[in-house]
N, C-alpha and C positions, 0 to 999 in steps of 0.2 A: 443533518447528522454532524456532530462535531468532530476538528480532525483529530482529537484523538479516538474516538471509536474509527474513523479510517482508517487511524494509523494502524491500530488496533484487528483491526481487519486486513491489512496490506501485510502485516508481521506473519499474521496466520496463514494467507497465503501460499506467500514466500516462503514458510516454513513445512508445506508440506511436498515444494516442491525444492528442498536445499538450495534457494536464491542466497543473493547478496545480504538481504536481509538477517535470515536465520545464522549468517557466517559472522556476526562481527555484533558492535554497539550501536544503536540508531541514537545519535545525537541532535538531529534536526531537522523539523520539516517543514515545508512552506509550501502554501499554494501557489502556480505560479499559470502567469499567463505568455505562450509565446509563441509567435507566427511560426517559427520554424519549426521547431518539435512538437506544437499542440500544446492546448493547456493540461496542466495536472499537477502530481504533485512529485516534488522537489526531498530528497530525504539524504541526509548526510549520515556517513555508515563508518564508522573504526572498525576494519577486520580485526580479528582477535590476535594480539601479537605484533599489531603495527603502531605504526607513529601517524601514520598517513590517514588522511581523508576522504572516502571516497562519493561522491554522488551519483545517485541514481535517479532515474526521472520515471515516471508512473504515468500514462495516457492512462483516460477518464475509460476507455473499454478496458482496462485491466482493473482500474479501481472498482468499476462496477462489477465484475466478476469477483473479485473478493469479498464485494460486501455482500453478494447473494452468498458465497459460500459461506462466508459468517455469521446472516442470519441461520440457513440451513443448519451449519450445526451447535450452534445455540435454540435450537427451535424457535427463532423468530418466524410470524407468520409471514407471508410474501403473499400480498394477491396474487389471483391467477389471470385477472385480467390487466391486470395492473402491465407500464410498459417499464421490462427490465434492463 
């Protein structure tokens, strides 16, 4: 999946649960690899109204829960045996 349909997915998310995301500008995202936090992905946010930059970090069981929820309600199929 490319990271923009992630990102794509991660906005949607976030957006229905009023996250960092939904509050501000998403300017940047990167996949990132790192022992301490866990890999995932990396996204840089302007709240609305700031000058500031903030960063947020996404573990790979948060990304996969938005992209099931983003198929779901796009009606993408999802196997059933498939592992989610």
């Amino acid at each position: 999946m490319p990271l923009e349909t992630v990102l794509e997915a991660l906005l949607h998310f976030d957006g229905k649960s009023h996250g960092p995301l939904s509050r501000g500008e998403v300017l940047q995202a990167e996949l990132v690899r790192d022992v301490t936090r866990g890999d995932g992905i990396d996204i840089a946010v302007r709240p609305a109204g700031a000058h500031i930059v903030d960063w947020h970090h996404f573990n790979f069981a948060t990304i996969a829960a938005a992209i099931i929820s983003y198929c779901r309600s796009k009606r993408i199929p999802l196997p059933y045996s498939g592992v989610k």
